[in-house]
C-alpha positions as CSV (number, residue, x, y, z in Angstrom):
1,X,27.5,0.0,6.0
2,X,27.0,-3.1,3.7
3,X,28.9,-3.0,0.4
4,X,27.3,-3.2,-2.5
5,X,28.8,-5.0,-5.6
6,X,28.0,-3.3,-9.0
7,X,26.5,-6.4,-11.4
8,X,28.0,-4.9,-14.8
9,X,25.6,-6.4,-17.5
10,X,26.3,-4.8,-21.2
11,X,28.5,-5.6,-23.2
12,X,29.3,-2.7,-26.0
13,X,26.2,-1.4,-27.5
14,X,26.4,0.1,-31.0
15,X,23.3,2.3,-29.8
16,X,22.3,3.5,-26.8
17,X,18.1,3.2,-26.2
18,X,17.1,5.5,-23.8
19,X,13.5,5.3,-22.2
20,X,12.6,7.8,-19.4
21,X,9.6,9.2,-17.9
22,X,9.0,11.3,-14.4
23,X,6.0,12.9,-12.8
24,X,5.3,13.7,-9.0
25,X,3.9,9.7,-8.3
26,X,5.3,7.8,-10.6
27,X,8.9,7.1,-12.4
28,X,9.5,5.1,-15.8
29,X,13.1,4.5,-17.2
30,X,15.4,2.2,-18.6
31,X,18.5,1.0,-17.5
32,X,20.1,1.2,-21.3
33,X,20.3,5.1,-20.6
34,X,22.5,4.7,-17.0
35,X,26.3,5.0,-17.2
36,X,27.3,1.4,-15.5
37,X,27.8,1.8,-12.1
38,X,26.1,4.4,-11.8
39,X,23.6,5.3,-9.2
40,X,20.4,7.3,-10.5
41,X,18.6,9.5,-8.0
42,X,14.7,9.4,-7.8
43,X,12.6,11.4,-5.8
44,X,8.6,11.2,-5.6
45,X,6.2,13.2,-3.8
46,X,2.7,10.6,-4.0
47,X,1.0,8.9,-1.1
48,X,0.5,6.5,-3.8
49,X,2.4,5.9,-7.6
50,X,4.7,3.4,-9.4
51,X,7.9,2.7,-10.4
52,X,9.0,0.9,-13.6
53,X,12.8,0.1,-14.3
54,X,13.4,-1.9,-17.8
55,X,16.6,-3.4,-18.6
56,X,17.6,-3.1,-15.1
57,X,21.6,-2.0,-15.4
58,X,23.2,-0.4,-12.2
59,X,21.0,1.0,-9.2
60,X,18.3,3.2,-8.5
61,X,18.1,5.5,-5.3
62,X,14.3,6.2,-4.6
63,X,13.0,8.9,-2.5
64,X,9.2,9.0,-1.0
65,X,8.5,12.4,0.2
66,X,4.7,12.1,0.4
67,X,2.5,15.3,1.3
68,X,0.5,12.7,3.7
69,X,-3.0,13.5,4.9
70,X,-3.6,14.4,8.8
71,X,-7.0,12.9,8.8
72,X,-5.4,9.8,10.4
73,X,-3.6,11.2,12.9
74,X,-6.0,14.3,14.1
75,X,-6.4,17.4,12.7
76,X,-3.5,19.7,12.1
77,X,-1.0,16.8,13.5
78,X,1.3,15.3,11.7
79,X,1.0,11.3,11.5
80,X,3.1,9.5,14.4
81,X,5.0,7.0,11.7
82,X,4.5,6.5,7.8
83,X,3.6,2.7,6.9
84,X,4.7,2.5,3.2
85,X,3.9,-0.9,1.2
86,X,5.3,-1.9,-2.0
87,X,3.4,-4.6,-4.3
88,X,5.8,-6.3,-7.0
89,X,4.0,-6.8,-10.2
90,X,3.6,-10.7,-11.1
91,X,6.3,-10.5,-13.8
92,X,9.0,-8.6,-11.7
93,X,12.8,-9.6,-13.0
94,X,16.1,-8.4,-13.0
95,X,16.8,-6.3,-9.4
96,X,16.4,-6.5,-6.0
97,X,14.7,-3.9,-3.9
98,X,17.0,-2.7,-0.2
99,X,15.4,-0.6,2.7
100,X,18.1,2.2,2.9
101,X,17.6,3.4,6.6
102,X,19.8,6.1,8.2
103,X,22.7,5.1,5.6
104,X,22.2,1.4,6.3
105,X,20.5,-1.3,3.7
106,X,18.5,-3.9,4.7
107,X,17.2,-6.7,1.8
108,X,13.0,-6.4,1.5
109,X,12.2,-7.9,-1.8
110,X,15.1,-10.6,-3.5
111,X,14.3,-11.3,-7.2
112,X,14.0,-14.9,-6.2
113,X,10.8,-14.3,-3.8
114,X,9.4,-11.5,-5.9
115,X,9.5,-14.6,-8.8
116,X,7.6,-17.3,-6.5
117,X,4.9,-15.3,-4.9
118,X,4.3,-11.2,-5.6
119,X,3.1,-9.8,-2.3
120,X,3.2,-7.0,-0.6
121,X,6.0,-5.8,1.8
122,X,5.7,-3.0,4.3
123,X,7.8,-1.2,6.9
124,X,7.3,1.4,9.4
125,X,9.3,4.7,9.6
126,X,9.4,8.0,11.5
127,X,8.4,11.4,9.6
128,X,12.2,12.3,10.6
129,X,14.4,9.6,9.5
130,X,15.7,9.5,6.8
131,X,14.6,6.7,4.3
132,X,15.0,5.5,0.7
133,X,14.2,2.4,-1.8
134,X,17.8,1.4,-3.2
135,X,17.5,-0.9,-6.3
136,X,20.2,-3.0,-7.2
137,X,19.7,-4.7,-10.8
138,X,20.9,-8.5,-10.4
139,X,23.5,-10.4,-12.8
140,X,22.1,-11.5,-16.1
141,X,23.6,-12.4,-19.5
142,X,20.4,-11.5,-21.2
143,X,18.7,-8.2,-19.9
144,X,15.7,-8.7,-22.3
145,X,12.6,-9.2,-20.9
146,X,13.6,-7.9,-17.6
147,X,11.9,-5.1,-15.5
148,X,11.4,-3.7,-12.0
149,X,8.0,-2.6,-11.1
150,X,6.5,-2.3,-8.7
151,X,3.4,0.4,-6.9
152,X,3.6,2.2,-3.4
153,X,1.4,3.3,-1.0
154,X,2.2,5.5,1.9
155,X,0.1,6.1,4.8
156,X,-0.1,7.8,8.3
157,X,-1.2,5.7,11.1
158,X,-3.9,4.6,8.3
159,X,-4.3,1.2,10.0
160,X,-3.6,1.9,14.0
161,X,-7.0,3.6,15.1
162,X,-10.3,3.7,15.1
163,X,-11.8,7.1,13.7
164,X,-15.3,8.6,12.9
165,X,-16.5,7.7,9.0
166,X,-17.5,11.5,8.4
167,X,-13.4,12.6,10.0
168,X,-12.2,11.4,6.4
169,X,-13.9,11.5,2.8
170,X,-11.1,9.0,1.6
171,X,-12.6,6.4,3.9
172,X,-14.6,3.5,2.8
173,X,-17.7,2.7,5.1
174,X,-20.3,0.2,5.0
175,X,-22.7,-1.6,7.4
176,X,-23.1,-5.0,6.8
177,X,-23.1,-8.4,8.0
178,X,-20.1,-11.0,8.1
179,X,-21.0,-13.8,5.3
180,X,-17.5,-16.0,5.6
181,X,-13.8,-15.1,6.9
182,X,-11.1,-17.4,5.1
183,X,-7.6,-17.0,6.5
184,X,-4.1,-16.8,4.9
185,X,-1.4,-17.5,7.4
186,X,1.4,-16.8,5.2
187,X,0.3,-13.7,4.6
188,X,-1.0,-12.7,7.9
189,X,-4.3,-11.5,6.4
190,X,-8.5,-12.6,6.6
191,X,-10.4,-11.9,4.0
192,X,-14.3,-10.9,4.9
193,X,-17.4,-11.7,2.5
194,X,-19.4,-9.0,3.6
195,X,-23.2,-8.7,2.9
196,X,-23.8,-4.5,2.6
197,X,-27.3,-3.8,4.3
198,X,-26.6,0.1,3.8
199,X,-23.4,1.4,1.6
200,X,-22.6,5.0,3.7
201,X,-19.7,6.0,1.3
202,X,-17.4,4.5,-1.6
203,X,-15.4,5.9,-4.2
204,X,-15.0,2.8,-6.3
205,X,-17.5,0.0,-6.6
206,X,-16.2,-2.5,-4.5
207,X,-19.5,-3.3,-3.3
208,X,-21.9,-4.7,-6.2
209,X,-25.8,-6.0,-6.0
210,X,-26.1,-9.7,-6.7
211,X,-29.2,-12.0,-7.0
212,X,-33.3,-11.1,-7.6
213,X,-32.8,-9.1,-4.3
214,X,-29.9,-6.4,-5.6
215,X,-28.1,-7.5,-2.2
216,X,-24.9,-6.3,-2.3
217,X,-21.5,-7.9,-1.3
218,X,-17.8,-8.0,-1.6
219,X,-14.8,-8.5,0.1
220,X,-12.6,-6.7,2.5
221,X,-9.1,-7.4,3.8
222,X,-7.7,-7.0,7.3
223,X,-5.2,-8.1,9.8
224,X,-4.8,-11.5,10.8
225,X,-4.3,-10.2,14.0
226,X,-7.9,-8.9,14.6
227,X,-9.4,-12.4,14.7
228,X,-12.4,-12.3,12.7
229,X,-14.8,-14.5,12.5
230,X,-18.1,-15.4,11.0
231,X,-20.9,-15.2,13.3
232,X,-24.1,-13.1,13.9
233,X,-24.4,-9.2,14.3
234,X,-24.2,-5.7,12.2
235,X,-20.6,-4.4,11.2
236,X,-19.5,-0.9,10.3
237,X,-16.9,-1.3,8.2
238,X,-14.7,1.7,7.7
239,X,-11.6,1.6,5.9
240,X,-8.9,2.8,2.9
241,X,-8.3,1.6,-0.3
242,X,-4.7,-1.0,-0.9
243,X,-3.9,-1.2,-4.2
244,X,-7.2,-2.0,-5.3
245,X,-8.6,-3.7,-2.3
246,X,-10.6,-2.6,0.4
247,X,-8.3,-2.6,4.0
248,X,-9.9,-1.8,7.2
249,X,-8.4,-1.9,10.9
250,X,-10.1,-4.2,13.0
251,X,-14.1,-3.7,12.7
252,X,-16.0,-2.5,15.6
253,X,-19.8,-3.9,15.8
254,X,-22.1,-1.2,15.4
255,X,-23.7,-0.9,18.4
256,X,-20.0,0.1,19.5
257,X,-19.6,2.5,16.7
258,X,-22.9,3.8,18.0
259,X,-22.2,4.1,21.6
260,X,-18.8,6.0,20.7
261,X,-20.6,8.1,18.4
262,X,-23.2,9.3,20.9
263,X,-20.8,9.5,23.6
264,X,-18.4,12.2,21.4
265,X,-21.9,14.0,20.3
266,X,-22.4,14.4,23.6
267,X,-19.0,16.0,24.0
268,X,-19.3,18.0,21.4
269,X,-16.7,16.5,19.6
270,X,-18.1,15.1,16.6
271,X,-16.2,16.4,13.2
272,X,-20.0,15.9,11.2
273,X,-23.5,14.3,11.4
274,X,-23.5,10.4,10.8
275,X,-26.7,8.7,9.9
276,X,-27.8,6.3,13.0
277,X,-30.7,3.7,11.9
């Protein structure tokens, strides 16, 4: 197990300013209330909330246990692995953020690459093992000016399969056509200008009516991985809120949407009526 080496930061404080705050998704605290060297146990129970550590002094142990949705992963199952992503906020300073993995830490975010670019970092893990975020605040002389946040998001299989709009009222779905696909290799993402011809569901307005006409458009992100491109053809574009941003798996064009539709009405095995036009 890698050893980790205690960064002692204060000096002798004439007063002690303490700063804490806790709910089920979210955790806000400062580091001028820990006993140096000390560890400080955390434990969450959010698909989605923040974490805010000012004055970063010692460590922090984080615990996700999320009450995850099923939807994902068919009813009454539990999902097959947990994808949790962490997003850095732009001023992040004063830690570093380990993947604690069956007693074993592994670096995901350094204070030096959360200072050049903030993005996002996920991993993968099994509903059984045992996981954690360990913080470890970094050496300063100055501890003003410094603090850890960041937001999570934990899913179920949320990006792995295809699944049937109406099967979950979190999704995002629109039908639309494919304006422009730009590309960011670093990131491994495309994002899609999409122009909306009918908006089926959304529960933020992602999707806004521009021009004389009222058409409406906006952007959605996906993997680089699915290959996108601009080109003729309807879309249905079904998908989940990321930390603002609309995610989707890779798009299927609706006449396939339609033929898999039909095919599980046909079955009997459709979860609720979807509009087909």
């Amino acid at each position: 197990m890698p050893l980790v080496l205690w960064a002692l930061c204060l000096g002798v404080l004439d007063t002690v300013l303490c700063s804490y705050s806790e709910d089920q998704c979210s955790w806000r605290g400062s580091g001028l209330s820990q006993e140096s060297g000390s560890v400080e146990q955390i434990s969450l129970h959010c698909a989605e909330g923040s974490l805010e550590w000012l004055y970063p002094t010692g460590a922090l142990r984080l615990s996700l246990s999320p009450r995850l949705p099923t939807g994902t992963a068919g009813k009454g199952k539990s999902p097959r692995q947990v994808t949790t992503c962490i997003k850095p906020s732009s001023t992040f300073r004063g830690a570093q953020i380990y993947l604690e993995r069956d007693g074993i830490l592994e670096l995901l975010l350094s204070e030096a690459d959360a200072s050049l670019r903030p993005r996002v970092r996920c991993f993968n893990w099994l509903p059984k093992e045992k996981v954690a975020l360990f913080l470890q605040s970094t050496l300063h002389q100055d501890i003003s000016r410094r603090i850890a946040a960041f937001r999570y998001e934990l899913r179920g299989d949320w990006n792995s399969r295809l699944s049937l709009p109406s099967s979950n009222l979190s999704m995002e779905v629109v039908r639309g056509n494919i304006r422009s696909v730009s590309n960011d290799i670093e990131l491994q993402e495309s994002i899609i200008s999409v122009s909306a011809t009918r908006i089926h569901r959304q529960k933020f307005t992602l999707f806004q009516p521009i021009g004389k006409y009222g058409k409406s458009t906006g952007n959605i992100h996906t993997l680089l991985r699915c290959g996108v491109k601009p080109g003729p053809g309807s879309f249905l574009f079904t998908g989940w809120l990321h930390f603002g941003e609309a995610w989707l798996s890779c798009a299927p064009r609706y006449k396939d949407f339609r033929r898999i539709y039909e095919d599980a009405h046909q079955a009997h095995e459709n979860p609720c009526e979807f509009p087909l036009d």
